[in-house]
C-alpha positions as CSV (number, residue, x, y, z in Angstrom):
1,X,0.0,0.0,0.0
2,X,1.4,3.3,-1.1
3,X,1.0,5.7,2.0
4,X,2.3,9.0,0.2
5,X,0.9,12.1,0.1
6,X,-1.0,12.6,-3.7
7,X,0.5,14.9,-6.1
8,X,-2.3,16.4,-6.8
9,X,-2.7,17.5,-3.0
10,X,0.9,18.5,-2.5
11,X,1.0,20.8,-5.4
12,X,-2.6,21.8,-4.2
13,X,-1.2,23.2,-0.9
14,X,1.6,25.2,-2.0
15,X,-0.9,26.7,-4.5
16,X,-2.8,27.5,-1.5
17,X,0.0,28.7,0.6
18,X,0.5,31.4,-2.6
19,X,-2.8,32.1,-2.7
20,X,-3.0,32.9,0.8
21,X,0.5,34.9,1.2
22,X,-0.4,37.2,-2.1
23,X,-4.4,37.8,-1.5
24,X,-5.3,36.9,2.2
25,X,-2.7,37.9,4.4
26,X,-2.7,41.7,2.6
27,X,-6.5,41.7,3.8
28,X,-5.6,40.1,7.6
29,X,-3.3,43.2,7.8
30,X,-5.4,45.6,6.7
31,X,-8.1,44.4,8.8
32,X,-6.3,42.9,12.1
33,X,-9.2,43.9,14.4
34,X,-10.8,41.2,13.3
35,X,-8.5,38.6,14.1
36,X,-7.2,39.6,16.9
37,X,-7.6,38.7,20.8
38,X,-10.9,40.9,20.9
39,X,-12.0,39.9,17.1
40,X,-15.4,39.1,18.1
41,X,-15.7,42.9,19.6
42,X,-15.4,44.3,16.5
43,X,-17.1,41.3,13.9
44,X,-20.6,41.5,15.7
45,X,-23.0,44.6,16.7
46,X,-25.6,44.4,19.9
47,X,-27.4,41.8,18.3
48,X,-24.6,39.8,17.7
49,X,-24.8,39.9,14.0
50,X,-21.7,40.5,11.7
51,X,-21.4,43.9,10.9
52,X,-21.6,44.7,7.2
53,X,-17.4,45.9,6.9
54,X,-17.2,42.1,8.0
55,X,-19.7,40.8,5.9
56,X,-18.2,42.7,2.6
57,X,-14.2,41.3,3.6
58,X,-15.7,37.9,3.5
59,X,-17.2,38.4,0.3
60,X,-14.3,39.6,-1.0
61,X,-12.3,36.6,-0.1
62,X,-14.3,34.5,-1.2
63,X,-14.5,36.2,-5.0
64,X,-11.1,36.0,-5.3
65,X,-11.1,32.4,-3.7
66,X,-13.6,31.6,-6.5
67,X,-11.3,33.3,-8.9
68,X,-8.3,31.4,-8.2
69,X,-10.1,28.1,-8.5
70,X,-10.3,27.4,-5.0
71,X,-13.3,28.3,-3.7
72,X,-15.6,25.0,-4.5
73,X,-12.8,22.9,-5.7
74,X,-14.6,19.4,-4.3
75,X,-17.1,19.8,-7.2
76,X,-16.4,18.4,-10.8
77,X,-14.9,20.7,-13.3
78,X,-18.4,20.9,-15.5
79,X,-19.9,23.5,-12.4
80,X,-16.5,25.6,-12.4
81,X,-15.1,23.1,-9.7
82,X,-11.3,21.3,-9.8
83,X,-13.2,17.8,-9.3
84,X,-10.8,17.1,-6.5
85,X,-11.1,13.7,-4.5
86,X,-12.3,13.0,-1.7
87,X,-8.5,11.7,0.1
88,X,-7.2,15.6,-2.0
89,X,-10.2,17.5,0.2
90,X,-9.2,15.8,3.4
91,X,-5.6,16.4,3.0
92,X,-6.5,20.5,1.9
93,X,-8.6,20.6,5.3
94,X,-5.8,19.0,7.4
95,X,-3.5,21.5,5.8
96,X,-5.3,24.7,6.1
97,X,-6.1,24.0,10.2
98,X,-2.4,23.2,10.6
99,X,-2.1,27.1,10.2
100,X,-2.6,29.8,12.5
101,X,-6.0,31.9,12.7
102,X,-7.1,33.4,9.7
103,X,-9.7,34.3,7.2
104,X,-8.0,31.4,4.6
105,X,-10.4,28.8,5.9
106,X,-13.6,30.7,5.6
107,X,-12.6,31.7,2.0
108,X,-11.7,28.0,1.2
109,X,-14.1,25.8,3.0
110,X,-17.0,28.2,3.2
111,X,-18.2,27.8,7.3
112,X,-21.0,26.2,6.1
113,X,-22.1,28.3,3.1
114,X,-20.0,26.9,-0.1
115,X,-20.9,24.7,-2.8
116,X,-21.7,21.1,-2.2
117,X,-22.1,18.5,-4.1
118,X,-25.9,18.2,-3.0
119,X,-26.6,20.9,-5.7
120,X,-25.2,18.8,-8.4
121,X,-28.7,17.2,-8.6
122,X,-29.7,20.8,-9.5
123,X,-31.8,21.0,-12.8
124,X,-31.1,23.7,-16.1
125,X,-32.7,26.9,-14.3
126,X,-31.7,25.6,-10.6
127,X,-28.9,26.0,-11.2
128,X,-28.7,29.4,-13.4
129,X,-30.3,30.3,-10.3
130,X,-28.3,28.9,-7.0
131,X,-25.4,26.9,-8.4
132,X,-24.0,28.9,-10.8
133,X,-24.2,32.7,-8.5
134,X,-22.5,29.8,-5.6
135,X,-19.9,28.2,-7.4
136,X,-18.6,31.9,-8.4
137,X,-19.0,33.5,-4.4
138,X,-21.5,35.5,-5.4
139,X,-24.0,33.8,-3.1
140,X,-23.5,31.5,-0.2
141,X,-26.3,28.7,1.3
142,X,-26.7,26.5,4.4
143,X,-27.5,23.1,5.5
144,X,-31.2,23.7,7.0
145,X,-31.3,19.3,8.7
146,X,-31.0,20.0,12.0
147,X,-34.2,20.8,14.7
148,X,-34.4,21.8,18.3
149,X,-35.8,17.9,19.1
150,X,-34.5,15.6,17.5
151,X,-30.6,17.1,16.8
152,X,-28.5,14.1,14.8
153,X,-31.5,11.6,14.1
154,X,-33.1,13.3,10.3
155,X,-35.3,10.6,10.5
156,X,-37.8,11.7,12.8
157,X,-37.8,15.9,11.1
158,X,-40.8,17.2,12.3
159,X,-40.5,20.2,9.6
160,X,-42.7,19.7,7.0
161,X,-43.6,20.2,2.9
162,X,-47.4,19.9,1.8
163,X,-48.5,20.2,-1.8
164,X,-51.3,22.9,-2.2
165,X,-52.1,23.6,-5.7
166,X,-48.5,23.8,-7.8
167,X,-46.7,24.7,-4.5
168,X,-45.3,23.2,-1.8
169,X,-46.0,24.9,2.2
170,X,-43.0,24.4,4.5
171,X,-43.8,24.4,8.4
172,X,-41.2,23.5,11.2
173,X,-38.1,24.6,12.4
174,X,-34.1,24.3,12.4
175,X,-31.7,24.9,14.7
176,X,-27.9,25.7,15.0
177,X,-27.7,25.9,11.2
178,X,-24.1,27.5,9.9
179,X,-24.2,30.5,7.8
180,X,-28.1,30.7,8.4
181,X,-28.3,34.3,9.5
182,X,-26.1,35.5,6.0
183,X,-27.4,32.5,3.3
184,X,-29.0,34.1,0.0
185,X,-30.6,30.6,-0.4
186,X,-31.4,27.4,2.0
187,X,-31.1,23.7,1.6
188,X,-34.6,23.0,3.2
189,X,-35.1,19.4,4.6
190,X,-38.5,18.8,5.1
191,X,-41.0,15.5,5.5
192,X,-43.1,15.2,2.2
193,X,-44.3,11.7,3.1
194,X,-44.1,8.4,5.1
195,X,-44.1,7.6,8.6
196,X,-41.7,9.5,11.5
197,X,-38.3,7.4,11.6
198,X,-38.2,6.4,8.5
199,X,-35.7,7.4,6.0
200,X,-38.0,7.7,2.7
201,X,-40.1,10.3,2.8
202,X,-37.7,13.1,3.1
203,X,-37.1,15.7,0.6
204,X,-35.0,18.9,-0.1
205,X,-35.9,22.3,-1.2
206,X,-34.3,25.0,-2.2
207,X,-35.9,28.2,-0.5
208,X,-34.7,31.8,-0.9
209,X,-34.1,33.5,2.0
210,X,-36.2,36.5,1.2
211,X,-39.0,34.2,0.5
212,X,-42.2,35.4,2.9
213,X,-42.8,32.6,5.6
214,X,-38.8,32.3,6.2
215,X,-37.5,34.0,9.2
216,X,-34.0,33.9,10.8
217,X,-34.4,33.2,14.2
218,X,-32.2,33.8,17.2
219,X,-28.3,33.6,16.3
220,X,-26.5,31.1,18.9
221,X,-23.0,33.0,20.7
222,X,-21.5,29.1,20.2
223,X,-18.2,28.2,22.1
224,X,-15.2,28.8,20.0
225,X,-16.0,29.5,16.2
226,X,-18.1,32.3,16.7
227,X,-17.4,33.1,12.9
228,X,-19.7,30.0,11.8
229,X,-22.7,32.8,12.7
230,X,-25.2,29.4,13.7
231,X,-29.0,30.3,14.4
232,X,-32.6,29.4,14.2
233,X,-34.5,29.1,11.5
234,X,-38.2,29.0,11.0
235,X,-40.6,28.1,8.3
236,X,-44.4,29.4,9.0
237,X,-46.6,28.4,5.9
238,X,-43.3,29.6,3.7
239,X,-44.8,28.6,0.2
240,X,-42.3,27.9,-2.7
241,X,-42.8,26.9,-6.0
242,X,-42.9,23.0,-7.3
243,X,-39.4,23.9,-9.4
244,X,-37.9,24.5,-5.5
245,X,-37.5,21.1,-5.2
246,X,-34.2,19.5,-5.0
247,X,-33.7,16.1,-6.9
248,X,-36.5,13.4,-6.5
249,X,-39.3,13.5,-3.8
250,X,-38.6,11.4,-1.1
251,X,-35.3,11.0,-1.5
252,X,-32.9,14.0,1.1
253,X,-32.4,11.7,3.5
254,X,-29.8,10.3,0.9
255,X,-29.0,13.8,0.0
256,X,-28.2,14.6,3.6
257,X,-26.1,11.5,4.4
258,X,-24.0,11.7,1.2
259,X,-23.4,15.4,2.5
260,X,-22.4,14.5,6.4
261,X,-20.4,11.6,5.3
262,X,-18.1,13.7,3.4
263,X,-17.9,16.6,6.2
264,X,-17.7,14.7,9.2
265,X,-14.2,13.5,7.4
266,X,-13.4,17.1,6.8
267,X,-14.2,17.9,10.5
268,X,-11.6,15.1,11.1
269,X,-9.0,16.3,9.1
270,X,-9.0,19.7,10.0
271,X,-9.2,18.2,13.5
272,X,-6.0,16.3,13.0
273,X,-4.2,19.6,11.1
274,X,-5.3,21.7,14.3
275,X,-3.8,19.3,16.7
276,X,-0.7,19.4,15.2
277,X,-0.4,23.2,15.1
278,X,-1.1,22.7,18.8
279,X,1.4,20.3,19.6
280,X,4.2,22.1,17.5
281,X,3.1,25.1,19.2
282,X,3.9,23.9,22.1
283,X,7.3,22.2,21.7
284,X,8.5,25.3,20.2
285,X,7.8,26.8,23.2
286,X,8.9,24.1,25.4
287,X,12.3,24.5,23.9
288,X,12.5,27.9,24.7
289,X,11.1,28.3,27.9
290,X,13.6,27.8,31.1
291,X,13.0,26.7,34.0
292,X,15.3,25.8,36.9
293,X,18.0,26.1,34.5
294,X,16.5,24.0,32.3
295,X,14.5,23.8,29.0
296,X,10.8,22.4,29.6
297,X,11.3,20.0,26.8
298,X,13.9,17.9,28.8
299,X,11.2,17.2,31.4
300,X,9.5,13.8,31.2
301,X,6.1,15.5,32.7
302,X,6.3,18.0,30.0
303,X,7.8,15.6,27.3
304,X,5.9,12.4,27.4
305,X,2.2,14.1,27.3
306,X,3.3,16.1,24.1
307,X,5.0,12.6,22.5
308,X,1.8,10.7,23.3
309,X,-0.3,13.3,21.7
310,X,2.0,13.3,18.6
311,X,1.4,9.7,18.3
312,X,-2.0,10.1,18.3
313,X,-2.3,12.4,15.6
314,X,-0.1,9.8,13.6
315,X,-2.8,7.3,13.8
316,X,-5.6,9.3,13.2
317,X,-4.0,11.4,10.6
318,X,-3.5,7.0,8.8
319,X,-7.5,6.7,9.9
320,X,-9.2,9.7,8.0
321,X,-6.9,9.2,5.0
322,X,-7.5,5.3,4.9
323,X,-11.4,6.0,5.3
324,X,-11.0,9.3,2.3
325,X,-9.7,6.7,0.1
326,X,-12.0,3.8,0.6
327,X,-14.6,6.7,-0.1
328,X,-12.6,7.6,-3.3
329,X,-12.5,3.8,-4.3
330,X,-16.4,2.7,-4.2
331,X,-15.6,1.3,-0.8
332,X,-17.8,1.4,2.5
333,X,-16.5,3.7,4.8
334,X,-19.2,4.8,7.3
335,X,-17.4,2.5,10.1
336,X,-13.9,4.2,9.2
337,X,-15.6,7.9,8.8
338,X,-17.3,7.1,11.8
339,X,-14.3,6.3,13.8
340,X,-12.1,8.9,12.2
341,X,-14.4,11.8,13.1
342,X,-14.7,10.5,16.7
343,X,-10.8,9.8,17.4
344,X,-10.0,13.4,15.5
345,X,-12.5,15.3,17.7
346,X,-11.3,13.8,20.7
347,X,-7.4,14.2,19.4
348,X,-8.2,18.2,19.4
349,X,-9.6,18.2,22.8
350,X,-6.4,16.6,24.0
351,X,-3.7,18.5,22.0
352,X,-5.5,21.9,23.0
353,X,-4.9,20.8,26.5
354,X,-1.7,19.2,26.5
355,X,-0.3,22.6,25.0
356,X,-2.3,24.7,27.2
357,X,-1.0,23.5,30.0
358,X,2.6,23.5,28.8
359,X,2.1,27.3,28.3
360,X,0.5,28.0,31.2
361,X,-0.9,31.2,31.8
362,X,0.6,32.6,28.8
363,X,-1.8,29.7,27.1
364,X,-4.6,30.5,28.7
365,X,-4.2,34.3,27.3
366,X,-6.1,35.5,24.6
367,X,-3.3,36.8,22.7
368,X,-2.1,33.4,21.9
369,X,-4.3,30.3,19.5
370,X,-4.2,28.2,22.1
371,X,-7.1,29.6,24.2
372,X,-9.2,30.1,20.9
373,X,-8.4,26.6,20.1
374,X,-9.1,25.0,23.7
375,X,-13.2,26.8,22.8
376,X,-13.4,25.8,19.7
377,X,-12.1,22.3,19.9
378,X,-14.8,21.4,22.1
379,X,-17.3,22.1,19.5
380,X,-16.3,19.4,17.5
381,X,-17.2,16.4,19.5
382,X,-20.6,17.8,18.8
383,X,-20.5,19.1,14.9
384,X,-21.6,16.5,12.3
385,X,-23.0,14.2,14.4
386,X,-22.2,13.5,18.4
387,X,-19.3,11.2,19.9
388,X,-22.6,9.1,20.6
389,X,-23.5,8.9,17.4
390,X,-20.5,7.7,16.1
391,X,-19.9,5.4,18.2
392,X,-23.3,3.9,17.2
393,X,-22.6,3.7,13.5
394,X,-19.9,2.1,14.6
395,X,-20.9,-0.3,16.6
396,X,-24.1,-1.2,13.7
397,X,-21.4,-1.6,11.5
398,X,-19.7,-4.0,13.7
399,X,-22.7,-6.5,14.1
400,X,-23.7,-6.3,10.3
């Protein structure tokens, strides 16, 4: 088994690190306050909604994101995509978390409002209409599955789609949705049929986000992340045309699963880049720091956590990889994803501590990562499905 790095990716990422030096960094300078220790001071007003100077720098980055070719770049080539792999995307999300703060990952991954490969089943004026405006960063969407009740399980949605003439009414509600405040459109999951808990039955829309009956709810202050922007959403009798439906009737739960399968591998490679920023962070410190005459590196209590961590992020760097290119080959990988997303989330939470607590205090300030990481880290053993949840994939996969 060949376990080097693809050519395509390695090229990829010092395309990206270019990109970022000649186009990105520029912007970070020129607008610092927003990355720095009191960012979210400055990114959101009393209502804690981005202010509009934010909002436009985003949209900026991600035109010329779109521009360069990287904005999107998951989707095939026909839609304006590079029609990179799925073991390619992984390796880009690894590399881009391995970095410190920045605006590069919203402008690259999206937070939640970039193309996906959902909209592929988009039809001739669908996608004139959403895909098109997307793939080129003029618009962004979110993923509307989630609901106050019933969290991870899509198979009991209480939201929602009746016909009524040639339209369809959408009633329920989502929750914690990314980007949901700032989407120009919505992926809509919605009941159209069957019986609660099972999978057929559930179908996608496509709803505008000025369309009357869609409201933004209240927008969450999450742990950590605080640039994802989550929030409420809610449908009340929001009527769209039959041509708003995504794909076949019946089928999103598909849809959906296709869609978390390939991001909760991207949570776990960004998890795994992220840990190793952490742990490098902190034996470069380590090294420099004295104490007692002595470098902290050269004590075991300092050494062995940081070598045990490093190990870990060996193995579950080998996982997520192994799982992206079962994916890539036609294989089954929901045990592997499964496992992947759960060791990677868990691999964070460790490395954010282990390095915290090698810094100390100075960790634990502001004005270093670590503390933003330590937040944010915590938020992943709950994004794209629970610890719990994987663990139960996991273990249904074992006894099939």
């Amino acid at each position: 088994m060949d376990f080097s790095e693809p050519e395509e990716a390695t090229q990829l990422k010092d395309e990206l690190s270019t990109f970022i030096e000649d186009e990105i960094e520029p912007l970070e300078e020129e607008h610092a306050r927003f990355l720095g220790p009191d960012a979210e001071r400055h990114i959101f007003d009393d209502s804690f909604e981005q202010v509009p100077e934010y909002l436009e720098l985003k949209e900026t980055i991600r035109k010329r994101a779109a521009e360069a070719g990287f904005w999107g770049m998951n989707m095939p080539e026909e839609v304006g995509g590079r029609g990179i792999d799925t073991l390619t995307d992984a390796i880009i999300a690894e590399f881009l978390e391995n970095r410190p703060p920045g605006l590069h990952t919203y402008a690259v991954r999206g937070a939640g409002g970039g193309p996906t490969p959902i909209l592929l089943a988009c039809d001739e004026r669908q996608r004139d209409r959403y895909l098109d405006p997307l793939m080129a960063g003029e618009k962004t969407t979110c993923f509307a599955l989630t609901e106050p009740n019933h969290g991870s399980d899509p198979n009991l949605l209480e939201t929602t789609a009746e016909t009524d003439g040639d339209e369809w009414v959408i009633n329920g509600r989502k929750s914690w949705i990314s980007n949901g405040p700032y989407a120009d459109f919505a992926m809509v999951f919605a009941r159209t049929s069957g019986q609660p808990g099972r999978i057929n039955g559930i179908s996608c829309f496509l709803v505008d986000a000025d369309t009357p009956g869609f409201e933004v709810g209240d927008i969450h202050r999450p742990m950590g992340h605080a640039w994802v922007a989550p929030s409420e959403l809610e449908l009340d009798d929001c009527r769209v045309g039959e041509d708003a439906l995504l794909g076949e009737e019946g089928k999103g739960f598909y849809q959906a699963m296709d869609w978390i399968g390939n991001a909760r591998l991207g949570v776990a490679a960004g998890c795994v880049g992220s840990a190793q920023f952490l742990i490098e962070k902190a034996v470069d410190y380590a090294e420099e720091r004295e104490t007692f005459g002595e470098p902290l590196i050269d004590r075991q209590g300092i050494s062995f956590p940081l070598a045990e961590v490093a190990a870990d992020i060996e193995r579950t760097r080998q996982l997520y990889r192994y799982a992206a290119w079962k994916a890539d080959t036609g294989r089954d990988a929901r045990k592997e994803t499964a496992m992947a997303k759960l060791s990677a989330a868990n691999l964070e939470n460790d490395a954010a501590d282990v390095s915290m607590q090698v810094h100390g205090g100075k960790g634990y300030s502001r004005r270093e990562p670590i503390e933003e990481r330590y937040r944010s880290s915590r938020g992943k053993r709950l994004t794209e499905g629970t610890d719990e949840m994987q663990k139960r994939t996991i273990v249904r996969e074992l006894r099939d």
